[in-house]
MIDOSE-1310 file (N, C-alpha, C; in nm, 2 decimals, decimal comma, always signed):
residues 96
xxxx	+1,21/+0,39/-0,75/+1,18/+0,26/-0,81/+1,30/+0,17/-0,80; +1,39/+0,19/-0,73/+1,55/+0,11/-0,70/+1,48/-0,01/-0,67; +1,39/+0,03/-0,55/+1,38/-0,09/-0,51/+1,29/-0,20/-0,57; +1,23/-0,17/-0,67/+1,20/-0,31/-0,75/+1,30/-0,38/-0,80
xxxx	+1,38/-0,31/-0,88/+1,57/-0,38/-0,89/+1,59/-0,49/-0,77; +1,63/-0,44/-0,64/+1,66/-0,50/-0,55/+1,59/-0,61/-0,55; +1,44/-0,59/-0,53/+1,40/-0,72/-0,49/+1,37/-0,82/-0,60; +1,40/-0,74/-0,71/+1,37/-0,85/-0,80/+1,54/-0,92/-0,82
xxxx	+1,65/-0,85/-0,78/+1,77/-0,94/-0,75/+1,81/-1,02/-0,64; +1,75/-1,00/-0,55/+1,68/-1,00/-0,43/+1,61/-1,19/-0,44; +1,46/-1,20/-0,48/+1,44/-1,32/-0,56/+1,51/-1,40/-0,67; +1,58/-1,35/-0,75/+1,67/-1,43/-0,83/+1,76/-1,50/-0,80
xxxx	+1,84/-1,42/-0,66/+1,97/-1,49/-0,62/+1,87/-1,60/-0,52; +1,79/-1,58/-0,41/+1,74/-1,69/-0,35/+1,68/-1,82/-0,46; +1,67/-1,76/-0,57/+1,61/-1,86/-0,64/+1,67/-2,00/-0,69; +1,80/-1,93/-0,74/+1,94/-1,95/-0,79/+1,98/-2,05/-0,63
xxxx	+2,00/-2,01/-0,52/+2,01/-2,10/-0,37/+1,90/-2,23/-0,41; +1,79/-2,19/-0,39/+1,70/-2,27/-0,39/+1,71/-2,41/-0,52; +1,76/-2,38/-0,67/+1,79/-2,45/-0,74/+1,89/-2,49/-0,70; +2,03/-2,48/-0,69/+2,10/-2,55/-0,62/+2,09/-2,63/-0,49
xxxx	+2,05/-2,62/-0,43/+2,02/-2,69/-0,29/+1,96/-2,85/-0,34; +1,83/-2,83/-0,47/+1,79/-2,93/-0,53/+1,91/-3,00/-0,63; +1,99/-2,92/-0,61/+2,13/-3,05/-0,66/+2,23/-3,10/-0,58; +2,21/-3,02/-0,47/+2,28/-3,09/-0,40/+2,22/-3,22/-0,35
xxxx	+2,11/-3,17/-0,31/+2,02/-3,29/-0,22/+2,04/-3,41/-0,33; +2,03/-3,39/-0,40/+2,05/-3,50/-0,53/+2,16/-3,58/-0,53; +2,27/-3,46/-0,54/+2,44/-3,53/-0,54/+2,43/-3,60/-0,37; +2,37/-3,59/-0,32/+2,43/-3,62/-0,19/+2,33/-3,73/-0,20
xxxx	+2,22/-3,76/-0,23/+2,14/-3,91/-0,24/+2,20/-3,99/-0,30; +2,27/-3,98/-0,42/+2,35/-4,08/-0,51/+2,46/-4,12/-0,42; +2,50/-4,01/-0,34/+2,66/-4,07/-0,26/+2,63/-4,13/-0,13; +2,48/-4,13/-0,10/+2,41/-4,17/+0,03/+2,51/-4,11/+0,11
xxxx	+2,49/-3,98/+0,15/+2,55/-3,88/+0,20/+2,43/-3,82/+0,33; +2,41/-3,75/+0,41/+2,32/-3,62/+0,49/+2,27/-3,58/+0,40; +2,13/-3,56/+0,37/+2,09/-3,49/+0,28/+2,00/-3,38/+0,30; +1,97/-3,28/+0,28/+1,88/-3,19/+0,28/+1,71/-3,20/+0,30
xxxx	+1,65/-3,20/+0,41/+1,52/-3,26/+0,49/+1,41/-3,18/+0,38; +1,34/-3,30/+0,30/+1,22/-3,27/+0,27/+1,15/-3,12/+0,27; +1,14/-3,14/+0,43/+1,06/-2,97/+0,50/+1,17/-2,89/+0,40; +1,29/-2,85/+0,45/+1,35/-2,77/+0,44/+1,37/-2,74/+0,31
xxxx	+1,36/-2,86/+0,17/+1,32/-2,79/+0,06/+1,16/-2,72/+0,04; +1,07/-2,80/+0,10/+0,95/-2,74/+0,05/+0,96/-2,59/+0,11; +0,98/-2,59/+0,22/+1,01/-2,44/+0,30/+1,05/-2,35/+0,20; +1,18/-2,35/+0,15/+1,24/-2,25/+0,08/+1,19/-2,22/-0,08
xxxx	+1,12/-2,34/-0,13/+1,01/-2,29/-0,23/+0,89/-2,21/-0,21; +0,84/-2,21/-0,07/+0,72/-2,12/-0,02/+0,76/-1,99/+0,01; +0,91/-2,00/+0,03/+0,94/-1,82/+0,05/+1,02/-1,76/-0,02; +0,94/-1,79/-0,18/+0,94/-1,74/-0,26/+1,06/-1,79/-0,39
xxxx	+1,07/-1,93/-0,34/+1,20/-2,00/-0,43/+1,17/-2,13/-0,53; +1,00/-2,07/-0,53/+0,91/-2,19/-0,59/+0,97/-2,19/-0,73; +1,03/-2,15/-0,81/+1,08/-2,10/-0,93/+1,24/-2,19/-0,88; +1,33/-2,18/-0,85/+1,42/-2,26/-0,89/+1,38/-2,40/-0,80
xxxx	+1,31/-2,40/-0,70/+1,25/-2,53/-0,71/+1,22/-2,66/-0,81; +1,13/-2,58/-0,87/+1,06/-2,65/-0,97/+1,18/-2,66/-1,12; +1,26/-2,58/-1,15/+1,37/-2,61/-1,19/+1,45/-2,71/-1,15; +1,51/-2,67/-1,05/+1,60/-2,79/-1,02/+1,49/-2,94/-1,01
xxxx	+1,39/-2,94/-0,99/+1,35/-3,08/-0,99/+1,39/-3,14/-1,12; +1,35/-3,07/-1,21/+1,33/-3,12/-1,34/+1,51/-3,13/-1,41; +1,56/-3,04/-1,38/+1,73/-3,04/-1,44/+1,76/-3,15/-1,35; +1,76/-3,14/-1,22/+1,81/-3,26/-1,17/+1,70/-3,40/-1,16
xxxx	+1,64/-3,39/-1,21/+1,53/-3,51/-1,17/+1,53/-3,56/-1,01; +1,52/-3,46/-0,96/+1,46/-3,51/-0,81/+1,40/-3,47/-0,77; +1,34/-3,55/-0,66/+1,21/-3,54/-0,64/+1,04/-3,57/-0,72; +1,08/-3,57/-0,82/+0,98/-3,62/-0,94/+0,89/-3,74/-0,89
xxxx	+0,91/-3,78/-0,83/+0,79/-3,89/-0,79/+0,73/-3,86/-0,62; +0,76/-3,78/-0,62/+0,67/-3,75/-0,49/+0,60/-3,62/-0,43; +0,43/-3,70/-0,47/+0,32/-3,61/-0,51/+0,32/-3,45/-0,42; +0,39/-3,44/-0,28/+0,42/-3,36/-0,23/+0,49/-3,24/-0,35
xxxx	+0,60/-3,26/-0,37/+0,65/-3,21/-0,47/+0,62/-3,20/-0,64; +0,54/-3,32/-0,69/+0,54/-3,23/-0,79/+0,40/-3,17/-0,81; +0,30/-3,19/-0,67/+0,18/-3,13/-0,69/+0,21/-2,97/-0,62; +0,29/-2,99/-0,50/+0,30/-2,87/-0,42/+0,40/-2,77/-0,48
xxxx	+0,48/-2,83/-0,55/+0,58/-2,66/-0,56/+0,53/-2,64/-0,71; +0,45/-2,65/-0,77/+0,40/-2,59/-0,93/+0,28/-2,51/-0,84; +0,24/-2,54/-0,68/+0,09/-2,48/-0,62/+0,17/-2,37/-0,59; +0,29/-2,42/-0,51/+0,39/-2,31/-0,46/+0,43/-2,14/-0,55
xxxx	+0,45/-2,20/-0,69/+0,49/-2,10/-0,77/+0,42/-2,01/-0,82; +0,26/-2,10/-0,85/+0,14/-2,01/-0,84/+0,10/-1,88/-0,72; +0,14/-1,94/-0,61/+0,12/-1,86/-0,46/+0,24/-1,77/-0,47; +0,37/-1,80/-0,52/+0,45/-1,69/-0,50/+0,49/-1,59/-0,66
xxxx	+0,38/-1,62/-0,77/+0,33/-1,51/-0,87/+0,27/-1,46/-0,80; +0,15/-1,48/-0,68/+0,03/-1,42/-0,69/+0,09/-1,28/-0,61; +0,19/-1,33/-0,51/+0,29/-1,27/-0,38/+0,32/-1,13/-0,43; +0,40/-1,18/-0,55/+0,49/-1,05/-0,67/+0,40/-1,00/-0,70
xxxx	+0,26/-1,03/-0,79/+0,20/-0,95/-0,84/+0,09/-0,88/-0,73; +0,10/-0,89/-0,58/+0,01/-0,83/-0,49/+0,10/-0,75/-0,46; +0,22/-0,75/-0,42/+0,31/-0,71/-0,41/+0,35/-0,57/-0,41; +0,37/-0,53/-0,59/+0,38/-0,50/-0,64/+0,32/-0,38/-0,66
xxxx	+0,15/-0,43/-0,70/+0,05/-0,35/-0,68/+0,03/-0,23/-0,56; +0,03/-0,31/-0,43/+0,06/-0,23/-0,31/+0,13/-0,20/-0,31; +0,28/-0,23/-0,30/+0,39/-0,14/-0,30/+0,39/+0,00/-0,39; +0,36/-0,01/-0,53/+0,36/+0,08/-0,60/+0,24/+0,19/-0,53
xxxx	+0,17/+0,13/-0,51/+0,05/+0,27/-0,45/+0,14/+0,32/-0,30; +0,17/+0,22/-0,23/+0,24/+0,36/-0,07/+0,34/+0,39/-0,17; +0,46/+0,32/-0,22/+0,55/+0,41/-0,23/+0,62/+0,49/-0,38; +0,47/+0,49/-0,47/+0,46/+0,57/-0,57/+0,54/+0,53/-0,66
């Protein structure tokens, strides 16, 4: 059973990436800086970082007006509960 540990630290630390990234992209919009491409946040909420996504929008207020975001990554976090809890299930039956 180690390895539910793992991946569930595994998920947390991407998650934790993922919520930061949405502050940076932030800090770097206010300093009109390079900023972190749209895709590339939605991307990293779909693999499985829908959870500090939707965090950081809200701690940081970014992103908040655009319907991609705040319709897609609360869809996102639904699809990557559903991920864990399929997951989970199968994993537990192969590997007992």
């Amino acid at each position: 059973m180690e390895w539910h540990i793992a991946a569930i630290a595994a998920i947390g630390i991407w998650n934790f990436v993922v919520f930061a990234m949405y502050g940076t992209d932030k800090r770097r919009a206010k300093r009109g800086r390079r900023r972190i491409s749209e895709k590339t946040l939605l991307l990293s909420a779909l693999f499985m970082g829908a959870a500090g996504a939707l965090l950081g929008m809200h701690i940081f207020r970014h992103k908040t007006r655009h319907a991609k975001f705040t319709v897609g990554v609360p869809l996102l976090l639904v699809l990557n509960i559903a991920v864990v809890v399929l997951w989970i299930v199968y994993a537990s039956k192969l590997f007992g």
